[in-house]
C-alpha positions in Angstrom: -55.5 -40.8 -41.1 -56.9 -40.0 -44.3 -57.0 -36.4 -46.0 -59.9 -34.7 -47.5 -58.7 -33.1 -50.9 -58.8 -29.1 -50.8 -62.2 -27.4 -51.1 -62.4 -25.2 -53.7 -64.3 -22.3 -51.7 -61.9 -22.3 -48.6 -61.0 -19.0 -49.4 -64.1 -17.7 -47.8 -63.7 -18.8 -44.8 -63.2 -16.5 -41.7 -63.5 -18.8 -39.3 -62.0 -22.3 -37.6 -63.5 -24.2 -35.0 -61.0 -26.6 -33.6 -62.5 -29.4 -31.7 -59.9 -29.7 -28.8 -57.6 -32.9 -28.8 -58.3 -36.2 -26.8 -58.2 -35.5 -22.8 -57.2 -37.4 -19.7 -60.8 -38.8 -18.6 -60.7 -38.2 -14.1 -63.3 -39.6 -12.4 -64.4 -37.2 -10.1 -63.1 -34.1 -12.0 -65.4 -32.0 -13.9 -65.0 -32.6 -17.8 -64.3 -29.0 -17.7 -61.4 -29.3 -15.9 -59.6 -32.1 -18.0 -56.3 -31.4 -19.3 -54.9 -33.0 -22.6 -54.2 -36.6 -22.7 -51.3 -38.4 -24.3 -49.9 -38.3 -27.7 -52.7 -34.7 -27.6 -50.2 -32.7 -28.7 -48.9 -34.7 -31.2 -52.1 -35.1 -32.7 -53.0 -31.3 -32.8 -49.4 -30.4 -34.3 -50.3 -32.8 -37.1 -53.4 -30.7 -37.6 -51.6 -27.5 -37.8 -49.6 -28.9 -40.8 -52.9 -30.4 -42.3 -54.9 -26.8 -42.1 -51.5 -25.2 -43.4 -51.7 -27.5 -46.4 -55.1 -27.4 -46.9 -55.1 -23.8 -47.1 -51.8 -23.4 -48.9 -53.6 -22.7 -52.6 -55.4 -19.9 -51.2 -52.1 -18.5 -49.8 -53.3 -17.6 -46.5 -53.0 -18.4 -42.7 -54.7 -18.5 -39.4 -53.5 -15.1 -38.3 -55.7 -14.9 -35.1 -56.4 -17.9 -32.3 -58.7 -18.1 -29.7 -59.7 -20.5 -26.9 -62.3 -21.3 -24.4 -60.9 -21.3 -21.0 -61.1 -25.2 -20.3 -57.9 -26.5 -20.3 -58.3 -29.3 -23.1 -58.9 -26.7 -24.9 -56.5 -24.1 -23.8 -54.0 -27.0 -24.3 -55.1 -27.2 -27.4 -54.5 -23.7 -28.3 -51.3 -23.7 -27.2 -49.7 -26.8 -29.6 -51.5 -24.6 -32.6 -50.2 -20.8 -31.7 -46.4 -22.8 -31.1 -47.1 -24.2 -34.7 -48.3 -21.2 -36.2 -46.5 -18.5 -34.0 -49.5 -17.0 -32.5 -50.7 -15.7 -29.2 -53.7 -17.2 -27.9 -56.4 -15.0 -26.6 -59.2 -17.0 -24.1 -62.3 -16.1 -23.7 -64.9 -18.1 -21.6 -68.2 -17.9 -23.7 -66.3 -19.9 -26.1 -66.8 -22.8 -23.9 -68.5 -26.6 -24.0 -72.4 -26.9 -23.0 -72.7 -26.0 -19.2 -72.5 -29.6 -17.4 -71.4 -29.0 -14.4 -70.2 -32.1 -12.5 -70.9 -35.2 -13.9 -70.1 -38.9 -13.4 -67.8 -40.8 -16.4 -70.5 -43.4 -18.3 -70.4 -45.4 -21.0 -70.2 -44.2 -24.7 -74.1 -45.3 -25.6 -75.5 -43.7 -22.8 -73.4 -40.6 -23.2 -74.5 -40.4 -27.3 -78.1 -41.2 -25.5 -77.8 -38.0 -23.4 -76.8 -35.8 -26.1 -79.0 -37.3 -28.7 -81.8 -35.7 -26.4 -80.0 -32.6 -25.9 -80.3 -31.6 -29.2 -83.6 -33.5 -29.5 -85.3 -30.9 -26.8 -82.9 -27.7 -27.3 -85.3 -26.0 -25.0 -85.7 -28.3 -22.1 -82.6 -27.9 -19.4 -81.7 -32.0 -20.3 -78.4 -31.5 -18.8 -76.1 -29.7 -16.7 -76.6 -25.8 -16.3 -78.2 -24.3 -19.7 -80.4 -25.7 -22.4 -79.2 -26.4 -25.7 -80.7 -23.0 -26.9 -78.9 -21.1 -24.0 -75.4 -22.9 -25.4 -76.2 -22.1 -28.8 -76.7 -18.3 -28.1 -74.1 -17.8 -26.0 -71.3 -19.7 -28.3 -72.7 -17.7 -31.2 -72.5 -14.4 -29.4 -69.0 -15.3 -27.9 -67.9 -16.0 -32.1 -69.3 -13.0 -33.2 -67.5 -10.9 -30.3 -64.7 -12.8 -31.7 -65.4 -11.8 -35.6 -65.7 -8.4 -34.8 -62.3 -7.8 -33.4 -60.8 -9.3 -36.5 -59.6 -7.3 -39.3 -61.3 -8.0 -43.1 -58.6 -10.3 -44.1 -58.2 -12.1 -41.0 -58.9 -15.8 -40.5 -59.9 -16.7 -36.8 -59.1 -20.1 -35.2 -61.2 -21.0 -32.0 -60.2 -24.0 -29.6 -63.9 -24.9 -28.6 -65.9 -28.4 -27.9 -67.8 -30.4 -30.0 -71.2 -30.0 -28.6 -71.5 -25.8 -29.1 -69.6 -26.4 -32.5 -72.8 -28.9 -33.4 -75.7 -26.6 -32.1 -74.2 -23.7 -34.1 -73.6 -25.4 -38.0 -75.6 -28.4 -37.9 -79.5 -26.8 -38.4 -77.9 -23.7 -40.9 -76.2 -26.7 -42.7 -78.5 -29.0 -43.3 -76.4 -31.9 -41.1 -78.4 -34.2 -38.8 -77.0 -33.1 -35.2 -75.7 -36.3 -33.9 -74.3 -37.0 -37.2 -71.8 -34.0 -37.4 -71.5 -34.8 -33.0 -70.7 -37.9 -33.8 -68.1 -37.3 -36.5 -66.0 -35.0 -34.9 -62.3 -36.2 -34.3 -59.8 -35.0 -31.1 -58.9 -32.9 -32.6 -60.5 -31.5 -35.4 -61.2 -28.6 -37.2 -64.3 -27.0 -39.5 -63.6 -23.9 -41.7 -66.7 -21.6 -41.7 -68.0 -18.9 -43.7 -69.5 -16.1 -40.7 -70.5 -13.9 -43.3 -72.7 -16.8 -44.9 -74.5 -17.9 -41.9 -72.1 -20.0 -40.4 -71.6 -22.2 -43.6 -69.5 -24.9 -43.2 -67.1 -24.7 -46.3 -64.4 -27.1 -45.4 -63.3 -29.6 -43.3 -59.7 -30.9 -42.1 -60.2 -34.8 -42.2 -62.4 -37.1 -43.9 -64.8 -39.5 -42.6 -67.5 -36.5 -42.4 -71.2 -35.7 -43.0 
């Protein structure tokens, strides 16, 4: 995979969303409850030692981890707190769009579906909230997250693609489905909080 070379503002960042690694698809199992797939956690190790490196220059560390409570992303977590010797604390608002159960289809009409999620953020398109509802609760869950940090700290969050799009894609001037669509498993997005949720670096290349 290739590497993006280091950003020179990723200092400022106080915040990284992880996009959970690659699941196990089960038909007839709620996406929600998917555990990691294989070669997951070799793939989210990896990205440990590609955020260490990235932010290496600016001699700090993720010294704080978070997860939703999905278990992809709980998995997720776990491979990055064994990596960088951290705890992971869960909490629930931190999780993917509100689906509820769904049947496995095909990847157009899945990029179809979310293309009018974000297309009608108001409308209930799919599942159990809005695309509005998912963006203010993620944002709220992050900032409950930001405020138990200390001023140095910088925050890692085991989340899901879709939230991660509805909160940086508008404040950073990325088409939606673009940023949805370019988002690896895993991945991860350093962000500024204190800047509106600018996006200031990002751990692969390949990206809006």
């Amino acid at each position: 995979m290739n590497r993006q070379s280091h950003p020179p503002d990723l200092a400022s960042a106080d915040l990284l969303l992880v996009r959970h690694a690659r699941p196990e698809l089960r038909a007839g199992v709620r996406a929600s409850e998917w555990r990691l797939g294989a070669d997951a956690e070799e793939a989210t190790a990896a990205l440990a030692v590609e955020i260490d490196r990235l932010l290496g220059p600016s001699g700090r560390r993720v010294s704080r981890l978070w997860s939703s409570t999905e278990p992809k992303a709980v998995g997720t977590a776990a491979v990055l707190g064994s990596a960088w010797g951290l705890d992971v604390e869960q909490l629930e608002d931190l999780g993917e769009h509100r689906r509820g159960p769904l049947p496995i289809v095909g990847d157009l009409e899945w990029r179809e579906t979310i293309a009018a999620l974000f297309a009608r953020p108001d409308e209930l398109v799919l599942g159990l909230e809005t695309a509005t509802q998912a963006r203010l609760r993620f944002t709220a869950a992050l900032h409950a997250v930001l405020r138990s940090a200390g001023a140095d700290d910088l925050s890692a969050v085991a989340t899901h693609a879709t939230v991660m799009t509805l909160l940086l894609a508008a404040g950073n001037g990325i088409d939606a489905m673009t940023l949805w669509g370019s988002l690896g498993m895993p991945d991860a997005l350093f962000v500024d909080s204190r800047r509106g949720f600018r996006l200031v670096g990002r751990a692969w290349r390949g990206t809006p």
